[in-house]
C-alpha positions as CSV (number, residue, x, y, z in Angstrom):
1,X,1.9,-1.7,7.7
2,X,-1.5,-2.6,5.5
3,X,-3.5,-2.7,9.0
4,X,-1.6,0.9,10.1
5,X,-2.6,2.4,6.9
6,X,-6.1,0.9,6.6
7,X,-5.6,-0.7,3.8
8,X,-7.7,-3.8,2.6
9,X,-6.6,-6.5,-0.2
10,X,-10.3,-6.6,-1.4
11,X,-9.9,-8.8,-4.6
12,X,-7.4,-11.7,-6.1
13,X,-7.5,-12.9,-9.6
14,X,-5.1,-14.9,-12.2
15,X,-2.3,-12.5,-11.8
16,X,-4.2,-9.6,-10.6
17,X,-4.9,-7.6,-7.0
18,X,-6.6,-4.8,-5.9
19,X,-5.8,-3.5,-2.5
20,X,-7.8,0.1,-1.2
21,X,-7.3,2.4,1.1
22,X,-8.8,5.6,3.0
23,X,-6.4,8.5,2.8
24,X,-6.3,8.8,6.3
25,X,-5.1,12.7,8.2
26,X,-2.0,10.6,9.4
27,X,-1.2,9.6,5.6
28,X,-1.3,13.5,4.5
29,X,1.9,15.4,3.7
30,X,2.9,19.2,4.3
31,X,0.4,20.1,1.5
32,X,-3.0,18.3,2.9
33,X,-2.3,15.3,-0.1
34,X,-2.0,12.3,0.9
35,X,1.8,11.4,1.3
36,X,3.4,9.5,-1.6
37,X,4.5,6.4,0.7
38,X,0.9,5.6,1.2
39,X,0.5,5.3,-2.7
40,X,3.9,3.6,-2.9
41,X,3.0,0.9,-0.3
42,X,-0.4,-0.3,-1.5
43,X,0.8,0.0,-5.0
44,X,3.8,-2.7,-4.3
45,X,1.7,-4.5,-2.1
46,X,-1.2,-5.2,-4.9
47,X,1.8,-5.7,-7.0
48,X,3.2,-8.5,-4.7
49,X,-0.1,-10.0,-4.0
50,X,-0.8,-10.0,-7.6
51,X,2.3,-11.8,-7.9
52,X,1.4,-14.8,-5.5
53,X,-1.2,-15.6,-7.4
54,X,0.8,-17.2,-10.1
55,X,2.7,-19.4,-7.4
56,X,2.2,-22.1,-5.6
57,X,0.5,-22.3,-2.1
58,X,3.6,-21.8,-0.2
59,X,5.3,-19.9,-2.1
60,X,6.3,-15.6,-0.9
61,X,7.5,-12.5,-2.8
62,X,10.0,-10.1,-1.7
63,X,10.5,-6.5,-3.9
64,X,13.9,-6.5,-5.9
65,X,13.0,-3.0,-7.3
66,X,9.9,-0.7,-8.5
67,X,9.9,2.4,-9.8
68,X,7.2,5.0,-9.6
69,X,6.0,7.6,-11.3
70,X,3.7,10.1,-9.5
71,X,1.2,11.4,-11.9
72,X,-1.1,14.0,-9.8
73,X,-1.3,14.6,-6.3
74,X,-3.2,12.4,-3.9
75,X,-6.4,14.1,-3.1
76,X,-9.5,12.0,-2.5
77,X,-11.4,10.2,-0.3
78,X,-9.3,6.9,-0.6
79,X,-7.0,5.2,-2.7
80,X,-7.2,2.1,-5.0
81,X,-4.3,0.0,-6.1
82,X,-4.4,-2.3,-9.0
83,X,-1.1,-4.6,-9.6
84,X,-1.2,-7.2,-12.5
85,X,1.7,-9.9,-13.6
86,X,3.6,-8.8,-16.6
87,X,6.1,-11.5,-17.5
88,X,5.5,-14.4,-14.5
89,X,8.8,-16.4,-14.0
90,X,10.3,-18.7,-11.6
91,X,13.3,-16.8,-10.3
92,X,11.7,-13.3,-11.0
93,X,8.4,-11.8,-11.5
94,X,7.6,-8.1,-13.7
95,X,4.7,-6.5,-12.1
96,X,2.7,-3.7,-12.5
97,X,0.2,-1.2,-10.4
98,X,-2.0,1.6,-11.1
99,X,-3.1,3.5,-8.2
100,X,-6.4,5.6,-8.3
101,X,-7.7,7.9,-5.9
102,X,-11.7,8.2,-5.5
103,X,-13.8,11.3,-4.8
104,X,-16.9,11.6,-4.7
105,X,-17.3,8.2,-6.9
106,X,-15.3,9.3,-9.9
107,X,-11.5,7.7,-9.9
108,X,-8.6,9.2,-11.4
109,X,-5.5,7.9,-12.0
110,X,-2.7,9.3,-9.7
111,X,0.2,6.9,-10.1
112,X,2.1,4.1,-11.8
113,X,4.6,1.1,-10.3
114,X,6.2,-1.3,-12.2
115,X,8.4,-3.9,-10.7
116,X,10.3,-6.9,-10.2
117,X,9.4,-9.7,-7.5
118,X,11.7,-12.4,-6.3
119,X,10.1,-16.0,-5.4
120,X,11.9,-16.8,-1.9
């Protein structure tokens, strides 16, 4: 779905990912924003990948829940996810994301995830 939305996980810390994203004409809703499963996705996905970096090498994620609050409509150029460990654990993992859209060089904040993972 990443590749489809043309999305890229451009950085990996200690418990921290960053994934953009273009808001592409096939991500738009009936408004001309850019449709709130596009900020969804790369939101839980910089989540989840944020998540892995507090396990081991083999180790995978799958999305028990997240909840998101939509804070402005999606109108930019692209999009920006930032997901961050909260409480890392070895049966379950509280995440976070931001998501920011950029235009014209100046981000603003459009959205908010917060989550459990599950180690499988």
């Amino acid at each position: 779905m990443m590749t489809t939305l043309g999305a890229e996980l451009v950085e990996l810390g200690d418990g921290t990912a960053r994934i953009d994203a273009p808001i592409l004409p096939g991500s738009l809703q009936q408004h001309g924003y850019g449709h709130a499963a596009l900020t969804f996705a790369i939101g839980d996905s910089a989540a989840g990948y944020a998540a892995l970096t507090m396990m081991g090498e083999d180790a995978e994620v799958l999305t028990a829940e997240m909840k998101i609050n939509l804070l402005r409509p999606c109108a930019g150029e692209r999009l920006i996810a930032r997901g961050r460990v909260i409480k890392p654990g070895r049966r379950i993992v509280v995440v976070q994301a931001s998501v920011h859209t950029v235009s014209d060089g100046t981000e603003i904040e459009i959205a908010l995830l917060q989550g459990t993972m599950v180690p499988v």
